[in-house]
C-alpha positions as CSV (number, residue, x, y, z in Angstrom):
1,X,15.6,24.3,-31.9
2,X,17.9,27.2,-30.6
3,X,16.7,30.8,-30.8
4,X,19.1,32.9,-31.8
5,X,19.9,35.9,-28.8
6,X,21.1,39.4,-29.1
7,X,23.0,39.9,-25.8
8,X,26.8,40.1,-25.6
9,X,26.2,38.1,-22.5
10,X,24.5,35.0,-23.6
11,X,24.2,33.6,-19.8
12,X,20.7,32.6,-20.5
13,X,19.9,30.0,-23.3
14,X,16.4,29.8,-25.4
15,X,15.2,26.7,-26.5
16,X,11.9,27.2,-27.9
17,X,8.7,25.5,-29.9
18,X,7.2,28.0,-32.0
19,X,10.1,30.6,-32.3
20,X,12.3,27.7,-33.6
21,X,15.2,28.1,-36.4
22,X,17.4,25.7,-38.1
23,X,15.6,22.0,-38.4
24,X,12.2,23.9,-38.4
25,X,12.3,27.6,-39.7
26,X,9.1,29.5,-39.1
27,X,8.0,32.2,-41.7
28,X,4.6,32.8,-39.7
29,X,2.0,32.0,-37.0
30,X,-1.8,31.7,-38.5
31,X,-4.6,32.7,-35.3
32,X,-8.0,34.1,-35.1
33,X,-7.5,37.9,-33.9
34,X,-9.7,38.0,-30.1
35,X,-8.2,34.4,-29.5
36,X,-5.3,34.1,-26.9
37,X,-1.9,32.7,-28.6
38,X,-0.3,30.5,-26.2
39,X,3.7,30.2,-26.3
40,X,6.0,27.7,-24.7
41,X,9.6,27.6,-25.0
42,X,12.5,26.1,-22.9
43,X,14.4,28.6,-21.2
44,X,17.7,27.7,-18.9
45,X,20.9,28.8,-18.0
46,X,24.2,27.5,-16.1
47,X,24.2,27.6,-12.2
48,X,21.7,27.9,-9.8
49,X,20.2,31.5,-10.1
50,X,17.0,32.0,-10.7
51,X,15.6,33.0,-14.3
52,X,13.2,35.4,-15.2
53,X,10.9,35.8,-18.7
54,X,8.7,37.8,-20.3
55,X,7.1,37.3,-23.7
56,X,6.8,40.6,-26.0
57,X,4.3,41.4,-28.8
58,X,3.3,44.0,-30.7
59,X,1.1,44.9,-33.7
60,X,3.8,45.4,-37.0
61,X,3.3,48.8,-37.4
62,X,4.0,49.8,-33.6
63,X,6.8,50.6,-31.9
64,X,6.3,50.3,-28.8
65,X,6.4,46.3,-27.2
66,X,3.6,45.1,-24.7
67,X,4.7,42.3,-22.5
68,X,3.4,39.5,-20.8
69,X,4.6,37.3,-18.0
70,X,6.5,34.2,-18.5
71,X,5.1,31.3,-16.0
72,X,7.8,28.4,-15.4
73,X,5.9,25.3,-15.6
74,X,8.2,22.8,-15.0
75,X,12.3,21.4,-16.3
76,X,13.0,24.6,-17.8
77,X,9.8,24.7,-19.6
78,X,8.0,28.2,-19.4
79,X,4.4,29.7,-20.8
80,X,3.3,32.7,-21.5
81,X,0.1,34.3,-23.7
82,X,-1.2,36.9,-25.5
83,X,-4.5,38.1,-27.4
84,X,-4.2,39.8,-30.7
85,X,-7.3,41.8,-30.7
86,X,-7.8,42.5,-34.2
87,X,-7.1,41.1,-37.6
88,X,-3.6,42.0,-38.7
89,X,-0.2,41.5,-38.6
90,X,2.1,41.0,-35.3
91,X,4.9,40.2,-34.1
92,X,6.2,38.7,-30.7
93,X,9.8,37.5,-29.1
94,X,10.8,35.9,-26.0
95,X,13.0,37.8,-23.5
96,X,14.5,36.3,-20.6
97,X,17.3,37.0,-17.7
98,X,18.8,36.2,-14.3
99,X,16.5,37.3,-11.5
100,X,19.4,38.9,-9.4
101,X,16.6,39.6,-6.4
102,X,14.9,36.5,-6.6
103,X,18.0,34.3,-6.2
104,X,19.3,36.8,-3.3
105,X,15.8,35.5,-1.6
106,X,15.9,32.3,-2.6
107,X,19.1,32.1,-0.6
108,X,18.4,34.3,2.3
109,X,15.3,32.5,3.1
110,X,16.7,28.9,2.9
111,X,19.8,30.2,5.2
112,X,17.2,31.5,7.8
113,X,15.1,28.6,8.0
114,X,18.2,26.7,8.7
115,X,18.6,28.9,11.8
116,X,22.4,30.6,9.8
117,X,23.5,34.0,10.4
118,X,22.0,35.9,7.9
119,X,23.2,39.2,8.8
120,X,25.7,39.2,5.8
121,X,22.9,38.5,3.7
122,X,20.7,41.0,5.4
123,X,23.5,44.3,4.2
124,X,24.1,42.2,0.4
125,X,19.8,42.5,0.2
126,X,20.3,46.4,1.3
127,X,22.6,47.2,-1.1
128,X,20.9,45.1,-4.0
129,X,17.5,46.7,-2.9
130,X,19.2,49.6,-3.9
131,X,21.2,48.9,-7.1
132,X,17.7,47.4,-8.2
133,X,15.1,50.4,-7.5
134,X,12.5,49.9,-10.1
135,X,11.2,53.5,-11.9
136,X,7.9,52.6,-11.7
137,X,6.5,55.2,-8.7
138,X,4.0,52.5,-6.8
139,X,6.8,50.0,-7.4
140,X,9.0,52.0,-5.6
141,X,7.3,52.6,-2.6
142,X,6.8,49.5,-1.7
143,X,10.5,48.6,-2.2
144,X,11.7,51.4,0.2
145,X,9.1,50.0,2.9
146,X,11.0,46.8,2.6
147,X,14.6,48.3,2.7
148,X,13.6,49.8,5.5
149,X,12.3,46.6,7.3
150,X,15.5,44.7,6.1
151,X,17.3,47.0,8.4
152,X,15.7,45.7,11.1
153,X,15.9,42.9,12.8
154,X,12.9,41.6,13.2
155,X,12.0,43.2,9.7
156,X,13.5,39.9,7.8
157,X,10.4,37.8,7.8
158,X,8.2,40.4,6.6
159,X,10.6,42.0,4.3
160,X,10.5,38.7,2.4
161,X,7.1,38.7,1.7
162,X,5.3,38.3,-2.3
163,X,4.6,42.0,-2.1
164,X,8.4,42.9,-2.3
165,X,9.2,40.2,-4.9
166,X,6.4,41.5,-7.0
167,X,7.5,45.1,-6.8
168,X,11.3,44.1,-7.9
169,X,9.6,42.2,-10.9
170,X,9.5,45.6,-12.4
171,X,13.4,46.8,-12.3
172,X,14.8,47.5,-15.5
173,X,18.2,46.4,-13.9
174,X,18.8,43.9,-16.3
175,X,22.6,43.0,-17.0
176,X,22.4,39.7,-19.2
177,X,19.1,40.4,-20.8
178,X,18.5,38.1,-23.9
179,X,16.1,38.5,-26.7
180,X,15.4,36.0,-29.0
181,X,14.4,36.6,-33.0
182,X,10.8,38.4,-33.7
183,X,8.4,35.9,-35.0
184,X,5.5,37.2,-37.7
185,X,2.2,35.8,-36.7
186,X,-1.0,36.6,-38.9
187,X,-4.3,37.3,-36.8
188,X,-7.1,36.7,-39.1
189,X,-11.1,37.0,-38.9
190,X,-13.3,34.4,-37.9
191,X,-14.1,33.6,-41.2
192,X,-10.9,32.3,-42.3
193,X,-10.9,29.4,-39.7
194,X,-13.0,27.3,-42.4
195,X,-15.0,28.6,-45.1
196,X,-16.5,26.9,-48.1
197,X,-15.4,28.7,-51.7
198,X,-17.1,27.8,-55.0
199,X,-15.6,28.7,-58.3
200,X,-17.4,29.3,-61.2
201,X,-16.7,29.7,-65.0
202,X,-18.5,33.1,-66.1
203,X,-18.9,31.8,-69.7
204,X,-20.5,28.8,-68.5
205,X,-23.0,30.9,-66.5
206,X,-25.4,32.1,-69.7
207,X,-28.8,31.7,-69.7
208,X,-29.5,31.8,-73.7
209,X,-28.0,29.1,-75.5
210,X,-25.0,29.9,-77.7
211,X,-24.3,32.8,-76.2
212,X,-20.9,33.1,-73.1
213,X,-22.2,34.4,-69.7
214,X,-21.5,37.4,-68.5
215,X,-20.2,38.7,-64.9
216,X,-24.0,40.2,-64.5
217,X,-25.1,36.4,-64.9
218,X,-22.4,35.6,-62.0
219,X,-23.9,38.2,-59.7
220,X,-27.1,36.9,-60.3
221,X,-26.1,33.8,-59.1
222,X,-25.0,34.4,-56.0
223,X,-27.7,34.4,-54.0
224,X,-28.9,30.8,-54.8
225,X,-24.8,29.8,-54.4
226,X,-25.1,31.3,-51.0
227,X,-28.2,29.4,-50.2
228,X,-25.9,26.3,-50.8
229,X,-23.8,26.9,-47.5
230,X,-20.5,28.8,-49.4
231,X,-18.9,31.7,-48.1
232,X,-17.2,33.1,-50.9
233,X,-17.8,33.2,-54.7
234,X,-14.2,32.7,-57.4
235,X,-15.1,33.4,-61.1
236,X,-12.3,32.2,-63.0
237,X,-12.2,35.3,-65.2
238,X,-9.6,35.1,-68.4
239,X,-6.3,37.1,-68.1
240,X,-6.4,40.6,-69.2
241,X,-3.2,39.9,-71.2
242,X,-4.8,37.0,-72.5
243,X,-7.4,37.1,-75.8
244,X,-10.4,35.3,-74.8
245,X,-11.2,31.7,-76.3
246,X,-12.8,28.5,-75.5
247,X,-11.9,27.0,-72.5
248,X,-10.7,23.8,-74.7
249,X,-9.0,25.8,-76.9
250,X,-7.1,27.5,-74.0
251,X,-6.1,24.3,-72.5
252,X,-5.2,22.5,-76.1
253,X,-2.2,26.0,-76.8
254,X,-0.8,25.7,-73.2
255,X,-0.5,21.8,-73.7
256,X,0.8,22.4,-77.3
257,X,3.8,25.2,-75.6
């Protein structure tokens, strides 16, 4: 179930669940709006780098994304959620990409536990520091704490630390950057989860015999329907294109055409 990617640089390959296209083509997702939609999808590419992802939503009529961490949990399989707060329409995608930084420390930290040189290492991470600055202002500060502890010796340890990775998460340095197709999803009320519906036939609701009921009759009706347990009340009215006639009748001409 491949997801199809806009990137001239398709490095990084979707494979997902709910987003799927080909076998199983999705028109739409069905939730309750205030419930969290959980997405999984199989994300991979060639090589060892390390892959980042981050699952994008939106209401329809905005036009700016809101985006959500992707969490790997396990063989290429990743997670990620998000809450529609109210009933409408949304939409949400899948984006994913090589963690340039994250592979850099990957490597430098399983070189210097293995007690290599990593001084050529040390001057790659200074430059890629660098290249990688995230815009975000708090973001940034802590990166230039760590590019200046990476220039020091005995900065490597702590220049290694969550804090950093966390603060790279943000770059918008993003070379092979994939997005896969938008998926609709429908966040309704509570209500529509399961509700009971009872149709009625106005004619068949008078109260003096002989005589076809009226839509007055069907409103009077409704509270003793509602004391039944139904949520909604369907009179089968006749076409307004339609003259009106006896329900046999009706049936008897459209069997007849």
């Amino acid at each position: 179930m491949d997801i199809p990617e806009r990137s001239d640089r398709p490095r990084v390959s979707h494979r997902g669940h709910i987003p799927a296209r080909r076998r199983w083509p999705i028109t739409r997702v069905k939730r309750i709006a205030g419930e969290s939609v959980e997405v999984w999808a199989d994300i991979f590419r060639e090589g060892h780098d390390v892959i980042a992802a981050a699952l994008l939503w939106r209401n329809e009529t905005a036009a700016a994304w809101q985006r959500e961490p992707m969490r790997l949990y396990g063989n290429d399989r990743w997670q990620g959620r998000f809450t529609p707060p109210t009933p409408g329409w949304y939409l949400f995608a899948i984006e994913a990409w090589t963690d340039q930084f994250a592979t850099w420390r990957k490597e430098f930290l399983l070189k210097q536990e293995a007690g290599q040189d990593v001084s050529l290492e040390a001057r790659e991470g200074i430059e890629l520091l660098a290249e990688l600055m995230p815009r975000n202002r708090a973001a940034r500060t802590v990166v230039d704490k760590g590019n200046r502890d990476v220039r020091v010796l005995q900065g490597f340890r702590r220049a290694m630390d969550d804090a950093l990775a966390a603060a790279m998460e943000r770059t918008e340095t993003r070379p092979d950057l994939s997005r896969s197709h938008a998926v609709p999803l429908v966040a309704d009320r509570e209500r529509a989860r399961a509700s009971a519906w009872y149709e009625m036939v106005p004619r068949s609701q008078g109260r003096v015999p002989g005589k076809h009921g009226t839509f007055d009759d069907c409103i009077a009706r409704v509270p003793e329907i509602a004391a039944l347990g139904f949520d909604r009340t369907l009179p089968d009215a006749n076409p307004p294109d339609r003259p009106l006639q006896p329900q046999g009748q009706e049936q008897y001409a459209e069997s007849r055409a």
